[in-house]
C-alpha positions in Angstrom: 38.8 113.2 81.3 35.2 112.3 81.1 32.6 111.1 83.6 33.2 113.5 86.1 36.8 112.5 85.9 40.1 114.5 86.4 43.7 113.1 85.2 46.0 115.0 86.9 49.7 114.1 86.3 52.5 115.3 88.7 56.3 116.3 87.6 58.6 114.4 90.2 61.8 114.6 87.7 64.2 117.7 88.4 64.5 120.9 86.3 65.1 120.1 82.9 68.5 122.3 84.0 68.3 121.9 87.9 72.2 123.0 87.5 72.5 126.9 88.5 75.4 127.8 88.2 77.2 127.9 84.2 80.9 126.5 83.5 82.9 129.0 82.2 84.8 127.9 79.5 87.6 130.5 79.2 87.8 130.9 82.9 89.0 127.4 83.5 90.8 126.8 80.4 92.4 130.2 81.1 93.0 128.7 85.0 95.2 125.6 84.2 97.3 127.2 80.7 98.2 130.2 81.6 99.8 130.7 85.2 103.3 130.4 86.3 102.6 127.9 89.3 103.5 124.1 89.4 101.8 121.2 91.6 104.2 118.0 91.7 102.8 114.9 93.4 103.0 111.6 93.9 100.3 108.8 93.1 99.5 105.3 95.3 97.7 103.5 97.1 98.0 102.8 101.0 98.3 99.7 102.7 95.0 99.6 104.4 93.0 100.0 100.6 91.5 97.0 98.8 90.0 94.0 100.0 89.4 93.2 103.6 90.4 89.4 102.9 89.3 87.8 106.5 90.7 90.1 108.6 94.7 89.1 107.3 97.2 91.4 106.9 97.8 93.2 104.0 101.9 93.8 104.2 102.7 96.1 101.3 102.9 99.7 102.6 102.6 101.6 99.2 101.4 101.0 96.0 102.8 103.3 93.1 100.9 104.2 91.0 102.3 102.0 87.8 104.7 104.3 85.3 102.2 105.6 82.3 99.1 106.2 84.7 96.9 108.9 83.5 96.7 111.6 86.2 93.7 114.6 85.7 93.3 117.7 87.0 91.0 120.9 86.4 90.3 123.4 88.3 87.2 123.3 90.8 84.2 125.6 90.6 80.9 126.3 91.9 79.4 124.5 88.7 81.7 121.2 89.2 80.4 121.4 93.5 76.9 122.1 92.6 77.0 119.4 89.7 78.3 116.6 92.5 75.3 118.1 94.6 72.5 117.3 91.9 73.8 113.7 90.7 74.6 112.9 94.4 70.5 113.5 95.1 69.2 111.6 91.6 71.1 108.8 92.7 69.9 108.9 95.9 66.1 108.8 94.5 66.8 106.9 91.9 63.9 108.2 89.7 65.9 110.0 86.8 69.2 109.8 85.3 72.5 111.7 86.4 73.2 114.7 84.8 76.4 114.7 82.7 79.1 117.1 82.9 78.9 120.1 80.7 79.7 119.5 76.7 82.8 121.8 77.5 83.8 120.5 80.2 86.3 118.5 78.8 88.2 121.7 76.9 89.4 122.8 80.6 90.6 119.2 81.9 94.8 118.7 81.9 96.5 115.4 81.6 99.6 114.3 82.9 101.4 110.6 83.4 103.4 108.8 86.1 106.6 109.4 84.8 108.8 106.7 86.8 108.1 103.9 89.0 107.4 105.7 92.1 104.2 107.4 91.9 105.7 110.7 90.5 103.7 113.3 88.3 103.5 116.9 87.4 101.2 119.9 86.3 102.7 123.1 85.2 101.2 126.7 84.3 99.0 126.7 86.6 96.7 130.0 88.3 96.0 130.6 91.8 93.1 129.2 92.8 91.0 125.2 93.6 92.1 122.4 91.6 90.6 118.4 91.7 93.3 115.9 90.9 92.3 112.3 90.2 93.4 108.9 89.2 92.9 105.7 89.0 94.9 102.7 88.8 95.5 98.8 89.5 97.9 97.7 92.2 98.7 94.5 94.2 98.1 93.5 97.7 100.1 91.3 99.4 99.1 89.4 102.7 100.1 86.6 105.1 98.1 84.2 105.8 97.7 80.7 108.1 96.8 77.5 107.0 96.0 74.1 108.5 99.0 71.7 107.1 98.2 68.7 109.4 97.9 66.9 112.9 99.7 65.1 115.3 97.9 62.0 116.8 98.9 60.8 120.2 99.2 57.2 121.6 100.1 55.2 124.4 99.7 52.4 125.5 96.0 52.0 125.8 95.5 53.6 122.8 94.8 57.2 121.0 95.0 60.1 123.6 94.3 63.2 121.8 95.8 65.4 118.7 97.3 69.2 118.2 96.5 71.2 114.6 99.8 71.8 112.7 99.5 75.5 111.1 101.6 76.8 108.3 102.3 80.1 107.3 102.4 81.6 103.5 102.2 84.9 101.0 100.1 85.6 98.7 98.2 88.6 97.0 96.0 90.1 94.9 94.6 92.8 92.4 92.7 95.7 93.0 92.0 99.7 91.6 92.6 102.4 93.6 90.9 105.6 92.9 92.2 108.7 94.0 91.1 112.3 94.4 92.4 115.2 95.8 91.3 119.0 96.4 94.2 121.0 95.8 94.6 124.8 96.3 97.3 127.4 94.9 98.0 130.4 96.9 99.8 132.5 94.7 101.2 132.8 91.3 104.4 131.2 91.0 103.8 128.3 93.7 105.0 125.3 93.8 103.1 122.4 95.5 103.9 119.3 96.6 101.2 116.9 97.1 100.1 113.1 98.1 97.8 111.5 95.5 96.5 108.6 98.0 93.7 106.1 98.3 92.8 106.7 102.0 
């Protein structure tokens, strides 16, 4: 630069495309439209998800997903694996900003909803092949707890002798999101899978 002087400046950012592999547009589109095969599942959340409130006990088993909840699904790939990969490292380094999913992406996604009060949800016309199902969704935790709700003094007849805690019990609960994914896989064409949506 002058002087004698060098400025050399190094690159640490990724590839301006570190992402390999390409998405195939018509492949997965083709993937979730045009198959015969049908994967029916059921959304919620577990017991043991949420908050770890003090160490009390959550007591609801399962949490539907609420009626109306927007499941999605599309089919996996080597492009979707290897894009987790990349953003997984950038964040990890935290010197450059994720990478966002292909601008087509989007054209090979299916939605579906909860269609009653117990989780329930379904994808039709489906291919053989990998599939990612997601979700996500509020729910309430319930819980039992103890309280202190007093003391009993002791007397006699020199005077105050000693006292026991008095403890109550109640209910109570909470909000919280679960989200949910799942890897899914069809066999055949013609299949029909069951599966469990769940926050683990």
């Amino acid at each position: 630069m002058g002087n004698g002087k060098w400025e050399i400046t190094v690159n640490e950012e990724l590839d301006y495309q570190p992402i390999k592999n390409r998405f195939n547009k018509e492949q997965a589109a083709q993937q979730i439209s045009q198959g015969s095969s049908v994967i029916i599942g059921t959304a919620y959340a577990r017991s043991s998800s949420g908050k770890k409130l003090g160490g009390l006990v959550n007591t609801a088993k399962k949490q539907y997903a609420p009626k109306g909840t927007e499941i999605t699904l599309f089919a996996n790939s080597a492009y979707y694996e290897e894009w987790l990969e990349v953003n997984k490292k950038i964040r990890k380094q935290k010197k450059v900003q994720e990478i966002p999913l292909d601008p087509d992406f989007g054209y090979a996604v299916k939605k579906a909803k909860v269609y009653d009060d117990e989780g329930h949800f379904e994808f039709a016309d489906l291919m053989p092949g990998a599939y990612v199902i997601m979700a996500s969704f509020d729910f309430t935790n319930s819980y039992n707890y103890s309280y202190v709700s007093g003391y009993t003094n002791y007397y006699n007849y020199w005077g105050y002798t000693g006292s026991t805690t008095n403890y109550g019990t109640a209910r109570s609960s909470y909000v919280d999101k679960a989200n949910v994914e799942k890897h899914v896989t069809i066999d055949k064409d013609g299949e029909k899978k069951e599966v469990n949506l769940k926050e683990m």
